[in-house]
C-alpha positions in Angstrom: 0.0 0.0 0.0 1.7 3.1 -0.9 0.4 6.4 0.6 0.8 9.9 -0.2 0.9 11.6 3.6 1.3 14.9 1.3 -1.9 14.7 -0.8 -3.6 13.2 2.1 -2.7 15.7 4.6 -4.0 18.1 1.8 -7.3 16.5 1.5 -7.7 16.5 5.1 -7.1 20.1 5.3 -9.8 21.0 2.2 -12.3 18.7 4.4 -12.0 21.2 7.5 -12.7 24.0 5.0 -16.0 22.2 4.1 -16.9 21.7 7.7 -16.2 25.1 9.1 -18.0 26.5 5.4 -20.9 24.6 6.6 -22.2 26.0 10.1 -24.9 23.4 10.5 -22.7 20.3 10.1 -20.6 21.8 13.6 -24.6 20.6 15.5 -25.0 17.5 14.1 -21.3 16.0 13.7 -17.6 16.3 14.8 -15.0 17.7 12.7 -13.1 14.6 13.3 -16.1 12.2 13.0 -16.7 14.5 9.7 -13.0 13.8 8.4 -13.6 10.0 9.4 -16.5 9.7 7.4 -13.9 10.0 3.8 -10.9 7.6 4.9 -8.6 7.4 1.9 -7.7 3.5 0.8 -5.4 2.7 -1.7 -5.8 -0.2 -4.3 -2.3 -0.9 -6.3 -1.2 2.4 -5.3 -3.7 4.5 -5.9 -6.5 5.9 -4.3 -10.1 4.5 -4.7 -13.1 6.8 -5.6 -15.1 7.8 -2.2 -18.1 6.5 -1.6 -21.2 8.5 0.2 -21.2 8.1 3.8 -24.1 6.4 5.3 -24.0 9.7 7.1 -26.8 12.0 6.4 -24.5 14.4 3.9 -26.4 17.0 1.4 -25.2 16.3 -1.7 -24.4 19.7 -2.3 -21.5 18.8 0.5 -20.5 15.3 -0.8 -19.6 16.8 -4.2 -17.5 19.5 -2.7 -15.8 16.7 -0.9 -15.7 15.1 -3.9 -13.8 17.6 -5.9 -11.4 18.6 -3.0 -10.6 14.6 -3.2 -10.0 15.4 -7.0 -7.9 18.0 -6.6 -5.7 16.5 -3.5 -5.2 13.4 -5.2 -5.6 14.2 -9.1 
């Protein structure tokens, strides 16, 4: 398994600017849960896609995560 600590400390940073974007998400979950919720797993080396949380997330928020994953991991 071969990580990227770089690009993953990156993605972890973009996910904190989601939650503190989103003032609602501080009520109903942790910022750590939150991060939790998108672990990074590598197949062969490279990242897999994420997949929605079984969290309650408003899709609005899932595909910001989504692109920050994009752009942390390209």
């Amino acid at each position: 398994m071969n990580s990227d600590p770089l690009a993953e400390k990156l993605f972890e940073m973009k996910l904190i600017g989601i939650y503190e974007k989103y003032p609602w998400m501080h009520d109903e979950i942790s910022m750590q849960d939150f991060i939790r919720l998108f672990p990074v797993i590598y197949k062969q080396g490279k990242p897999m896609e994420l997949n929605k949380p079984a969290f309650e997330l408003d899709k609005a928020v899932f595909l910001e995560v989504l692109v920050a994953f994009k752009q942390s991991f390209g």
